[in-house]
N, C-alpha and C positions, 0 to 999 in steps of 0.2 A: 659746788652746786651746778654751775655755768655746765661743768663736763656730762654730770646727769642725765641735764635737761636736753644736751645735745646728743647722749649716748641713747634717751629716751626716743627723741627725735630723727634719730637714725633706725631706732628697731619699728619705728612705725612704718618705715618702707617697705613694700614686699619684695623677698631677695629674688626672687622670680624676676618681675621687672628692672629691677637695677640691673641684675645680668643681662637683662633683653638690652638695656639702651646701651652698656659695653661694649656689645655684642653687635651690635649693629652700627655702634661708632666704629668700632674695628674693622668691619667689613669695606664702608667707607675711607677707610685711611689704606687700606689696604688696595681698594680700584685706582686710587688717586696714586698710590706707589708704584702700581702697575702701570698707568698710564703713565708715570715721567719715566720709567724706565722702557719704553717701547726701541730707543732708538740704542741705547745699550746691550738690551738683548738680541737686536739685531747685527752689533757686532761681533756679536761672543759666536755667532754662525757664518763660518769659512764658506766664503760665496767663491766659484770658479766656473760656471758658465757648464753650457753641453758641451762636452765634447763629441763631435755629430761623428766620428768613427766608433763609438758606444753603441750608436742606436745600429750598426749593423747586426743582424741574426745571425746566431753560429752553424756555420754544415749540420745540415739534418742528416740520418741515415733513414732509409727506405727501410720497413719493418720486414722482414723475412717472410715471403706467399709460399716456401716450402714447407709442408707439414711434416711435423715433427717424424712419424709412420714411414715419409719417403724419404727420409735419408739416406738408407742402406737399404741395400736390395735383400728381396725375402728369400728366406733359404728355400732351395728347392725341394720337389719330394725325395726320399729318400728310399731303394729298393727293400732293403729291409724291412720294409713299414709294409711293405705291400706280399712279399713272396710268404706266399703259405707254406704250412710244417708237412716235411716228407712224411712218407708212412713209416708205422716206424716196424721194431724187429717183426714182431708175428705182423703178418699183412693177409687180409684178406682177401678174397678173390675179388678183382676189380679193383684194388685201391690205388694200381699203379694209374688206371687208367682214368678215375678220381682225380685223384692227382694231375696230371696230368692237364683235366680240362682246368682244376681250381690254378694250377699254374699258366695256364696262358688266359684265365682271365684276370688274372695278377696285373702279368704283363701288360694285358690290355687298358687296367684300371691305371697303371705304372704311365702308359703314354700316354693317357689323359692327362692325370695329372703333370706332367713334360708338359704338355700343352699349354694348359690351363697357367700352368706359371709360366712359362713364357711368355702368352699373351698377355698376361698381370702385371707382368715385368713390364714389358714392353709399353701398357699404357703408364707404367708407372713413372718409366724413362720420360714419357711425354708430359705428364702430369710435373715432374721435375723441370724437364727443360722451359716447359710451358710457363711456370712461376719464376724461372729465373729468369728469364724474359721479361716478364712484368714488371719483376726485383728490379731491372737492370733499366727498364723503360721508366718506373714512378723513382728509381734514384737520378734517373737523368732531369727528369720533371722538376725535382727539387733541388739538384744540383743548377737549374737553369732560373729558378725563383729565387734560389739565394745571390747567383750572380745579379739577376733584376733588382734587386732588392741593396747589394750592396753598388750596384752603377747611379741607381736613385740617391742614394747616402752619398757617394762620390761626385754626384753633379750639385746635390744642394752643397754641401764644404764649400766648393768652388764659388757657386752662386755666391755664398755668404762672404768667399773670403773676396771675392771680384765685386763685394759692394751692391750685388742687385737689390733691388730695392724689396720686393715681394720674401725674398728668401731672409732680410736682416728682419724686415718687418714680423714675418713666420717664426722667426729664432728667437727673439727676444718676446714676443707672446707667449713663448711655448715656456723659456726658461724663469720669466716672471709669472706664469698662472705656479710654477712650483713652488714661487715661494705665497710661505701659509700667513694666512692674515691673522695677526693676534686679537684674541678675546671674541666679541660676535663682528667685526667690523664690516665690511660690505668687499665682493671680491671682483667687483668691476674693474675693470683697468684696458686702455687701448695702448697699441703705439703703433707709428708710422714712422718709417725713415726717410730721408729725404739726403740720395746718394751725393747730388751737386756737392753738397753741405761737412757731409758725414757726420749729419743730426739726428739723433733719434728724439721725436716727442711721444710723451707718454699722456696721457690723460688718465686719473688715477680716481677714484671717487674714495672721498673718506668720510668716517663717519659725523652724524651732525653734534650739534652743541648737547647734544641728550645724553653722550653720552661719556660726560663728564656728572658725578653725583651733584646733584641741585644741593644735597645736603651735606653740612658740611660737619654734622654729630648729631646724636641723639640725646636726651635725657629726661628722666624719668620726673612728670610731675605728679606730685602730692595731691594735689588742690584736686585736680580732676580722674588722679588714679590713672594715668595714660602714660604709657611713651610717646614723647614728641620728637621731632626733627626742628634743630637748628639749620636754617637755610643759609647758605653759603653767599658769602658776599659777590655780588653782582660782579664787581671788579676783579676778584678772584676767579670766578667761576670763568670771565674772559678771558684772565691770563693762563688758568691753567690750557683751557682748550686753544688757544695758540699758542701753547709749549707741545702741545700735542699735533698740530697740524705742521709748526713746523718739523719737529722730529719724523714726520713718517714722510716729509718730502726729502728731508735729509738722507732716510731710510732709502727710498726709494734711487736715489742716485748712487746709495752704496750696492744696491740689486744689480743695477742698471753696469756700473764699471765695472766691479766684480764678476759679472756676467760675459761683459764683452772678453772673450776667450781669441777671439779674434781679430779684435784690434779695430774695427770698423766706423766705432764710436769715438767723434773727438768732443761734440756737443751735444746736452741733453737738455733739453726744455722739458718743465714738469709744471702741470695743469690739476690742480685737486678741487675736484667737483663735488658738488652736496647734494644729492636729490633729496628736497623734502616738499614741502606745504606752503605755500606761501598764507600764511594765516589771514593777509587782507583779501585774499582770492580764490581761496582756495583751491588753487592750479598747483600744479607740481609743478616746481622749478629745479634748476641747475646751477645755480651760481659756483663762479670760480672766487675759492676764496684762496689760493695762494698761488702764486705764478710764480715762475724763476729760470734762468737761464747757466747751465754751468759748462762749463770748460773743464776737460780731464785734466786738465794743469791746474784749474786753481782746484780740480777733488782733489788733487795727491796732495795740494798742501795743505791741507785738514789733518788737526789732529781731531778725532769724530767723540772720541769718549771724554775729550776735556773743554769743548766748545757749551756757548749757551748757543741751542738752538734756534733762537727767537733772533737774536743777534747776529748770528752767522745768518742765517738767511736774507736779513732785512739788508745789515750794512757791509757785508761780504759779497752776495750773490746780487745785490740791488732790487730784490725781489718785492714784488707788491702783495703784500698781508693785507688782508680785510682786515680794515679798525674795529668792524663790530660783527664776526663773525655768526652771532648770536642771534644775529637779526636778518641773518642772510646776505649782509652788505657785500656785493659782487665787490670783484678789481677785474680789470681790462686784462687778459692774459698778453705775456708777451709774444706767443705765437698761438693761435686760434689752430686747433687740433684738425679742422676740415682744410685748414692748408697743405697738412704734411699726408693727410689718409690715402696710402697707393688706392683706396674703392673708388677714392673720389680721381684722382690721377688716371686710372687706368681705365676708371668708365665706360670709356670707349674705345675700336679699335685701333689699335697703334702698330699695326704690321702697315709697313710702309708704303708696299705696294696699290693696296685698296683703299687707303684711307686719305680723302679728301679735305680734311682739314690741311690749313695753311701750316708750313714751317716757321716759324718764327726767324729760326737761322739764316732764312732763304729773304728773308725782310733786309728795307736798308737802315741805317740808324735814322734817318728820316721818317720812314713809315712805320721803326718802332716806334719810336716817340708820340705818334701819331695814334696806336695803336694802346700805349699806355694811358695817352688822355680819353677814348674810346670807352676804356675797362672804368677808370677814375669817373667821369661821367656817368656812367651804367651804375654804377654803388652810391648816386645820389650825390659827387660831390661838383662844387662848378669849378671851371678850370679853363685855366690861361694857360697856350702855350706859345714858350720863346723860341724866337728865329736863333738858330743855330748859330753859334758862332759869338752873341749877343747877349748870353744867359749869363755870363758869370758864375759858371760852373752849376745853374738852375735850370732845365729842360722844361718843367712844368710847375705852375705853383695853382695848387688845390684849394676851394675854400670849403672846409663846412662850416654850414650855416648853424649846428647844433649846440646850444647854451652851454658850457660847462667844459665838454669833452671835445669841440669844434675848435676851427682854430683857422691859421694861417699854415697850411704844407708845403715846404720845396721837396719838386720831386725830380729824381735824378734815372734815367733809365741808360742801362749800361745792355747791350746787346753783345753778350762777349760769349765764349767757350771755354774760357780759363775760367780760374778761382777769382774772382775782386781781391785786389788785395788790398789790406786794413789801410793804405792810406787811401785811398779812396772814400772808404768810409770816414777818416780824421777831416779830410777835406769836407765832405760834407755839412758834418758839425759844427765845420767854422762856418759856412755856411749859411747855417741855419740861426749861428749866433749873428750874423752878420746880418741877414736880414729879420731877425726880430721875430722870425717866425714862431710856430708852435711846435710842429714836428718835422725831422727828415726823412724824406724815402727814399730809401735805394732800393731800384729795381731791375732785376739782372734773368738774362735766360742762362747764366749757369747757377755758381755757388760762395759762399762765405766761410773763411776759415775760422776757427775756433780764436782766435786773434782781435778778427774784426766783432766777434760776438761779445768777446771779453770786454771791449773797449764800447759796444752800444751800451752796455747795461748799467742802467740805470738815468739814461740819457734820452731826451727826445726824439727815441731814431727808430725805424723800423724798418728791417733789411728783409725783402722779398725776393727770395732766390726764385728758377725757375720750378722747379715743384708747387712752391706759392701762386705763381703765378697762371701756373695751368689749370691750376683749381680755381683761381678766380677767375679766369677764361671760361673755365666751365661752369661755374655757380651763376656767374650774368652772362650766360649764352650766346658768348665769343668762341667760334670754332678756332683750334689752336692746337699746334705740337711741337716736342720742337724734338727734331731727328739731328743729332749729329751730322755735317758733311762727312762723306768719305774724303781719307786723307789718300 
């Protein structure tokens, strides 16, 4: 009886709707399997960079300006065409003399025509020569645009393989706008290199919490004749969108080294930005909800298809995940993208000759120092600085006043031309544990290896090479450059 009433209770559904809530449960299960598999699919695609001898044009040929017509010269007249028929046996009286005139105005029409092709010829010679002329001047023209064309292609290689900073910045925009963003996602993305360093930062926007399904199935009720949506557990719906946020930062560092064709990149800083609503304000905002710093040494030792992405980035890369993504809860990036931007760097002019900003190189370590508490001050923080010699290994200690994110800074300013090298930065740290502070800064007019970045991460330190530095010379309106000495 029980099976009846349920078999009864089953045909009172309409098969229509139960199909719909299936149907639309599967669709559901189906974005959520696309979404965990974003960072898979992206490795099943052979990434290897431009190779910038591609982008040269192949020899063009000049199209032929001789017509077809002047190829070969036209047959001349022919006598036969022209000479009139003798008279024949029986002749009349006068016919020789007929004759006669109709032959020499034969002849007459005969040297016209001589003429007339010759002169024909003669322009036609011109008309030839005239077009291979052309032929010979718009093959040179092209021949001299393919040369320009391939000496541009030869000078960028160079550029990119000599580290300029405009040309890695240009290369790596060019070769990440190729790669395709999956599903509808957002295709913004910046980056800046920063040659001291051999850092590329990326600024990456991805998409917001929407666009994980709120719903987590359908099914069909009786009581009101509706398909409803089961909403997806609050907790859930968090974890899946940072298994997704971190997989495409993941993604993006496999774009990133797989790209580098040329070897230029040892660190990548990756920035993923949100633009939406702030729903208490409705302003558009930015917030950075995943930050990270990686080293080509610790990509190559990822195995990428067997890792949890959430975990590799948090306690791998020391990376700051927003705990509530959902809500727009920023984290502190570990390099602020207007640090590394050659727009902001190159702003102004930097030919050597005319340009009156100070060298920084040209400073002593004295009046660097003096110089970094200057910059420290202008950004709002107060600052004490130590007589030389008397720091214990601390140049300046910075306070902010700010609740939460403020603190106690030791700051370290190195005015060098070499790379810092990572003990410099270990020394720091101890430091920094030594005096109880909050954070360390190293501040340097060259650059940081891939070494010392490995070993900040995750750590109270923040290493400001000069790229960093000229941008914040320029953001708080400190005239500054820094030119190499001639050696």
């Amino acid at each position: 009886m029980g099976r009846s009433v349920e078999g009864h209770a089953r045909s009172d559904r309409p098969p229509g709707r139960t199909a719909e809530a299936a149907q639309r449960t599967a669709a559901v299960r189906e974005r959520v399997q696309v979404l965990g598999n974003i960072l898979a699919d992206a490795l099943a695609v052979d990434v290897h960079g431009i190779d910038l001898q591609t982008l040269k044009r192949a020899p063009r040929r000049a199209p032929p300006t001789v017509s077809p017509a002047d190829h070969q010269a036209h047959p001349g007249p022919i006598w036969d065409a022209f000479v009139p028929h003798p008279p024949g046996t029986f002749r009349w009286w006068g016919a020789e003399r007929r004759f006669a005139r109709r032959l020499a105005d034969a002849e007459d029409r005969f040297a016209e025509a001589i003429e007339r092709h010759r002169a024909a010829e003669e322009t036609r010679r011109e008309r030839v020569a005239k077009a291979q002329r052309e032929q010979v001047e718009n093959q040179r023209r092209l021949d001299e645009a393919t040369a320009e064309q391939h000496a541009r292609v030869d000078a960028y290689e160079r550029a990119v393989e000599n580290r300029d900073r405009a040309a890695v910045t240009r290369y790596f925009s060019k070769a990440l706008d190729q790669a395709l963003e999956p599903l509808d996602f957002p295709h913004r993305r910046k980056v800046g290199y920063v040659p001291e360093s051999t850092l590329l930062a990326v600024e990456w926007d991805l998409p917001d919490v929407s666009v994980v399904p709120a719903e987590a199935s359908y099914r069909y009720d009786r009581s009101v004749d509706a398909v409803l949506a089961v909403p997806r557990d609050p907790l859930e719906l968090r974890r899946l969108y940072q298994q997704l946020v971190a997989q495409l930062a993941l993604r993006a560092l496999h774009l990133v080294f797989g790209s580098d064709r040329y070897g230029v990149v040892d660190t990548v800083v990756f920035n993923g930005m949100v633009e939406s609503v702030d729903l208490t304000t409705g302003q558009t905002v930015r917030p950075c909800l995943i930050t990270l710093r990686a080293t080509r040494e610790q990509y190559q030792a990822l195995v990428l298809d067997q890792l949890d992405p959430v975990a590799c980035v948090r306690h791998y890369f020391a990376a700051e995940v927003s705990r509530h993504p959902e809500e727009l809860q920023p984290v502190e990036p570990v390099l602020e993208f207007d640090l590394t931007d050659p727009r902001i760097v190159d702003a102004v002019d930097v030919i050597s000759e005319i340009d009156s900003r100070p060298n920084l190189l040209d400073l002593s370590p004295e009046s660097f120092e003096h110089l970094v508490q200057n910059l420290l001050t202008r950004m709002g923080l107060e600052t004490r600085l130590f007589r030389r010699g008397t720091d214990g290994g601390i140049d300046c200690v910075a306070y902010d006043p700010r609740p939460i994110t403020g603190g106690k800074f030791v700051v370290q300013a190195k005015l060098w031309t070499r790379t810092v090298p990572p003990s410099a930065v270990r020394d720091l740290f101890g430091t920094v544990v030594d005096a109880g502070a909050t954070k360390g800064i190293l501040i340097t007019t060259s650059g940081f290896g891939p070494t010392s970045y490995q070993f900040a991460n995750g750590k109270p330190l923040q290493l400001i090479d000069g790229t960093a530095l000229l941008s914040l010379c320029h953001l708080h309106n400190i005239p500054a450059r820094i030119i190499p000495r001639a050696s």
